[in-house]
N, C-alpha and C positions, 0 to 999 in steps of 0.2 A: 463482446470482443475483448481480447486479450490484447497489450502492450509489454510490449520487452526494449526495454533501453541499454545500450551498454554503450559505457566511454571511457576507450585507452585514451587514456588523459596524455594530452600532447603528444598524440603516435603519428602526426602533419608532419614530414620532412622533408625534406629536398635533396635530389641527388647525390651520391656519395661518390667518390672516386673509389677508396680501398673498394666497395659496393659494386665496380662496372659502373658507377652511372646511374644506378639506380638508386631508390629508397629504402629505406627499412624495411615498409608494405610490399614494396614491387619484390624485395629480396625473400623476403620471410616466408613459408609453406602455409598457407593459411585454405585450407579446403573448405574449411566451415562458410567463411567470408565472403570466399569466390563463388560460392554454390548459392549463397543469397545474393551477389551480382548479378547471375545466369537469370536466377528467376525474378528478380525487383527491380531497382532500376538506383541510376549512383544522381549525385551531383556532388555542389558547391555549394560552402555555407559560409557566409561573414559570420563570425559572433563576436568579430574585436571590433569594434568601431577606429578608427585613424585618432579619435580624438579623446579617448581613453585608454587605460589602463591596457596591455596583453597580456593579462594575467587569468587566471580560470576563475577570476570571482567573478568578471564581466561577462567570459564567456561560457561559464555555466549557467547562468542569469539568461542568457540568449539561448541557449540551447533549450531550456527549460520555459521559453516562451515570454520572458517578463522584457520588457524595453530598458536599457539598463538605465538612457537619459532619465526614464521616469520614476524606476526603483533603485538604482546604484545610490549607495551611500557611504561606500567604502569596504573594503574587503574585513577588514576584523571585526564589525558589527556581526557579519556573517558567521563568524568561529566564536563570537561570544555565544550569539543563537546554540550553537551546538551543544555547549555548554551547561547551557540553561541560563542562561545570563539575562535578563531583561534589563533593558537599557532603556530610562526615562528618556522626556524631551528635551531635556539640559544634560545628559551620559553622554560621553565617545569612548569608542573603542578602541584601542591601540593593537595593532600588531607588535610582538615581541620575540625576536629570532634571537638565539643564542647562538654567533658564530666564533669563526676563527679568519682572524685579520692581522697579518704579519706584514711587517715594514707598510702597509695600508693599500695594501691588497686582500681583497676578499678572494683568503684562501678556501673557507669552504662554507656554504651558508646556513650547513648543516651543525657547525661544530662536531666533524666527526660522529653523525645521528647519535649525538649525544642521550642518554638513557633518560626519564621519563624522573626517576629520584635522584639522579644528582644534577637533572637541571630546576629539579624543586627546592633543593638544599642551596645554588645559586640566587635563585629568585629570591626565599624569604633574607638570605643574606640581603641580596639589592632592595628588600624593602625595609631592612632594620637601620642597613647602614646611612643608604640615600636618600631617601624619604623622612621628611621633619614632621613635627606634629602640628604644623600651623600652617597659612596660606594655600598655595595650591596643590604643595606637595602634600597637604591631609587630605585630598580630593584623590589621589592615585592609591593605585594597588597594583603590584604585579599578582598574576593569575597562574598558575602551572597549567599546561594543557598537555601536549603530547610531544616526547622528544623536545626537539629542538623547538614545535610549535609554542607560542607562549602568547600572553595577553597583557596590556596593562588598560586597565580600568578610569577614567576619571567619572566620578560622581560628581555632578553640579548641583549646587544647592544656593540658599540667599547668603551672598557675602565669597561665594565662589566658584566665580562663573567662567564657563569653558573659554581658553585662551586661544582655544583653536578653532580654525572656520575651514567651507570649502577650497576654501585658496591656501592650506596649509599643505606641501607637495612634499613626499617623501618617496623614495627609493627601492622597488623591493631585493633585498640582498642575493638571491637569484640568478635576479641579472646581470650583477656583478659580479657573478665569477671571473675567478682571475684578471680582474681589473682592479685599479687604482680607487678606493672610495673616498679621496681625495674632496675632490667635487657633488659625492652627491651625498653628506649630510642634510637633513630637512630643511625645509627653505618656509616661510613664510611665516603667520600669526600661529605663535605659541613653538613656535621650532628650538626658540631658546632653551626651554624645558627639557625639548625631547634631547637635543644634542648635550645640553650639561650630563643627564641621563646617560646617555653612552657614553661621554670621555670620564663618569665619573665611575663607571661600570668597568672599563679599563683596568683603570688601577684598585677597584676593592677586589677583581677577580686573578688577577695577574700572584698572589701567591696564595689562590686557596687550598684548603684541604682538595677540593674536587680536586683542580685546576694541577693540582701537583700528583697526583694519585693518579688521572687520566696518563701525565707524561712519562709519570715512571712505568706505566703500561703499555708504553710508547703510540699511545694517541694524541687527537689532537687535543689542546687546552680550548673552552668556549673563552674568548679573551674579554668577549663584550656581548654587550643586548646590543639590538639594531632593530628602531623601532621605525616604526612605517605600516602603510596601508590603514590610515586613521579615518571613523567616521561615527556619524550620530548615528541614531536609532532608524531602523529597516521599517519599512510600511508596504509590503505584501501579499495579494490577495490570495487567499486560498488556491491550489491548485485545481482543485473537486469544483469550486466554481466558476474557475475561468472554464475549464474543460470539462465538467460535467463527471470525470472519473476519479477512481482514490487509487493513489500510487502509492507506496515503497520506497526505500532506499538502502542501499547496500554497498555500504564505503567503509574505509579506514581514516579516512580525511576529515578534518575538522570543520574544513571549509563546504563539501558538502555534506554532511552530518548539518551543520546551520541552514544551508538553503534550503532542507530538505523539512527542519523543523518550523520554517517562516512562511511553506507553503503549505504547510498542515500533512506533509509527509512521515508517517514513523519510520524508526531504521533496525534495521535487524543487522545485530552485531555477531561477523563471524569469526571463530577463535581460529589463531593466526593469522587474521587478516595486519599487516604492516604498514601498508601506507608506502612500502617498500618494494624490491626484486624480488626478495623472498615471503612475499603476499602467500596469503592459502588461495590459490585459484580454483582446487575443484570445491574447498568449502564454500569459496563463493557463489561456483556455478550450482550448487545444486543447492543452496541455501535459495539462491532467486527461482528455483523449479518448483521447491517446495512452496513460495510465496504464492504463486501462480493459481493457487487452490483458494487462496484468500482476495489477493487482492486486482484492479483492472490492470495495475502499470507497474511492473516491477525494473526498475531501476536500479544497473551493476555497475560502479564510479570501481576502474580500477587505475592506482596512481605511478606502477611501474613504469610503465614507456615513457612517461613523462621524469622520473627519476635518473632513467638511463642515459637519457640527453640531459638532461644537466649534468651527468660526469661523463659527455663528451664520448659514453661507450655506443654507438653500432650493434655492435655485436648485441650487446644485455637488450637492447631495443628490440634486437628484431624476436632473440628466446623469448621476451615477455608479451610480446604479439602472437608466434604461437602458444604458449602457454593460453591464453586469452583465447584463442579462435577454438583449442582444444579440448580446454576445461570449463570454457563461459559458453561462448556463440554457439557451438555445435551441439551442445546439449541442450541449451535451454528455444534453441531454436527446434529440435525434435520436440520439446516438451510442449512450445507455445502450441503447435501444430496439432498436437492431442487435443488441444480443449477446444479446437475447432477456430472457429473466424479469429485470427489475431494478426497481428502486425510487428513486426522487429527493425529496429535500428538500430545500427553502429556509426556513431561518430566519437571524433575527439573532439575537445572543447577549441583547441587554439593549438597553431603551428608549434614547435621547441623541432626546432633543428639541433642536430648535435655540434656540429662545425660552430656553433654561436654558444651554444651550452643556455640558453635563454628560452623562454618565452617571444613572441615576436606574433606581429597583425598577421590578417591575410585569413585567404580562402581554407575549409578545411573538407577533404573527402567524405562524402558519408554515404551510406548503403543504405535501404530500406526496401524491405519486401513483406507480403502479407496478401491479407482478404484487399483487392480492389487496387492493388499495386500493379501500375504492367510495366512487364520486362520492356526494358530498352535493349541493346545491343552490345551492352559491354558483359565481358566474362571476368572481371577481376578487380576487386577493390583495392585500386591504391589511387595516389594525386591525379596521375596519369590517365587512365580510365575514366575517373570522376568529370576532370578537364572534358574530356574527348565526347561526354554525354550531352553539354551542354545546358544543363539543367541548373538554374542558380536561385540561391536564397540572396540577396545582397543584404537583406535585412534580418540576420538571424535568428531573431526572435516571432519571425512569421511560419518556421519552418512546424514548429508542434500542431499550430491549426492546421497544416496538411495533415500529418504525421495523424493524431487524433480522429477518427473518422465520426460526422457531426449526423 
């Protein structure tokens, strides 16, 4: 048996007015999608729980089968893993965003998808300047990762031991678009750190070479780090053991690139892939076709749809849907089909409405058809249809034991 996963990352939306009324999905030309509605069957899936995080660490943790109350430890454990980072039983990982916050509004949490070496040239400045050679600031490191993605590292050792604990709450910058981040600097044990860290990030970055070179280019300046989604070390069972099979992955993203290495998943890296709009889609579609020959579970993370709703565009949401149903679903669902008995899924991990520009809880559509799947009655994947089939996972991380055939 053959598995195929694809998730437009936050492609859940809600009704649009410019839209009719409709969604992105309901709006968007997707033949590939509706043709596996026809023949499989839709529902509903929690993968946020109410009492954590709406962010895709929790819910790709769920969608990928793990309970997150039992594995969650925090989202930048998860991009260290990507890394290669191992993080002892005294390590935490730090999320580190390079954005752009003016008069203390989170104007964009990208810093203008700030470039990959001049937010490396940022950070080792933020570790020369801010970081002391003694106490706990010898414990940290900033990390360069991708763009705007970034890391800061604490090493725990005897005589310097982690300041922070689960009750340490921070803010993912995200969510704060176009809002006031007034109120939600880090709150709790060891937040002093992280917050001197950002106001002190301010001002060493407010006339750098970058920071001045970006403006005279008439982009935005990264003003600050904005640190958040902090956690200890991940403890993860094998995927091949929970389910018996060996998957794949196929992302741009750092965040699954790590989940993908904590469940014993390798990733096959495809050129152009962005993490962005302008993604390689058919690189990716036919990079996961070709997997198919190798491996049980091939897994395609693309992060577009979810990109477009954080800048509030419709429109880019619904191009990156087709784009997706075009160059992903429609081909690799002919291909699954070749090798005989398999099964394919399309979900997203968690809602991002564009009206909110956020991440946010709640129920998410998803499609599945294959060997042992029976059609229900709906002809078209979107919230709509899904609703109407009456099929639900409340607990999202039950859905792969179906999914999986045992």
């Amino acid at each position: 048996m053959k598995y195929v996963i694809v998730i437009p990352d936050g492609c859940a939306d809600e009704p649009i007015e410019a839209l009719q009324g409709k969604t992105p999905l309901q709006a968007a030309e997707l033949p590939a999608m509706d043709a596996l509605a026809r023949r499989g069957m839709l529902a509903l899936s929690n993968n946020t729980p109410a009492h954590l995080p709406a962010g895709s660490e929790v819910a790709n943790l769920c969608l990928f089968g793990y309970d997150p109350d039992v594995y969650f430890t925090g989202r930048a454990p998860l991009e260290a893993a990507a890394q290669g980072i191992q993080l002892g039983a005294d390590d935490w990982a730090v999320r580190c965003n390079l954005v752009t916050i003016e008069d203390q509004i989170m104007v964009d949490f990208t810093a203008d998808h700030i470039s990959t070496e001049e937010a490396t040239k940022l950070l080792k400045s933020a570790q020369d300047e801010l970081l002391g050679d003694s106490g706990i600031d010898a414990c940290l490191e900033f990390v360069p990762g991708v763009s705007y993605r970034n890391l800061m590292i604490f090493r725990g050792r005897p005589g310097c031991q982690a300041p922070f604990s689960r009750e340490t709450r921070s803010r993912a910058p995200h969510d704060l678009t176009d809002l006031s981040v007034t109120d939600d600097f880090p709150r709790g044990p060891g937040s002093d750190i992280l917050v001197r860290l950002m106001n002190d990030s301010a001002e060493l970055f407010a006339q750098h070479p970058v920071n001045r070179a970006r403006i005279a280019e008439g982009k935005r300046p990264a003003t600050n780090v904005w640190l958040w989604g902090l956690g200890g070390a991940p403890n993860l069972p094998s995927f091949q053991d929970r389910f018996g099979v060996r998957g794949v992955m196929i992302t741009a993203v750092d965040l699954l690139r790590g989940i993908a290495a904590l469940v014993g998943w390798p990733r096959i890296e495809v050129q152009g892939a962005t993490g962005y709009l302008d993604t390689n889609y058919a690189g990716k579609g036919q990079a996961a076709i070709d997997a198919l020959d190798e491996y049980d579970v091939v897994c395609v993370h693309i992060e577009a749809p979810d990109e477009a709703s954080h800048e509030g565009r419709h429109d880019a949401k619904i191009e990156a849907l087709e784009q997706i149903d075009r160059h992903i679903v429609g081909p690799l669902a002919e291909a699954a089909a070749s090798h005989g008995d398999h099964r394919i899924l399309v979900s997203p991990d968690h809602p991002t409405p564009c009206s909110t520009k956020k991440h946010s809880h709640g129920m998410v559509p998803l499609v599945m058809a294959g060997s042992g799947i029976e059609a229900d009655s709906q002809s078209t994947y979107d919230e709509v249809a899904a609703e109407a089939s009456q099929r639900r996972f409340d607990k999202g991380w039950d859905l792969m034991d179906f999914f999986v055939a045992k």
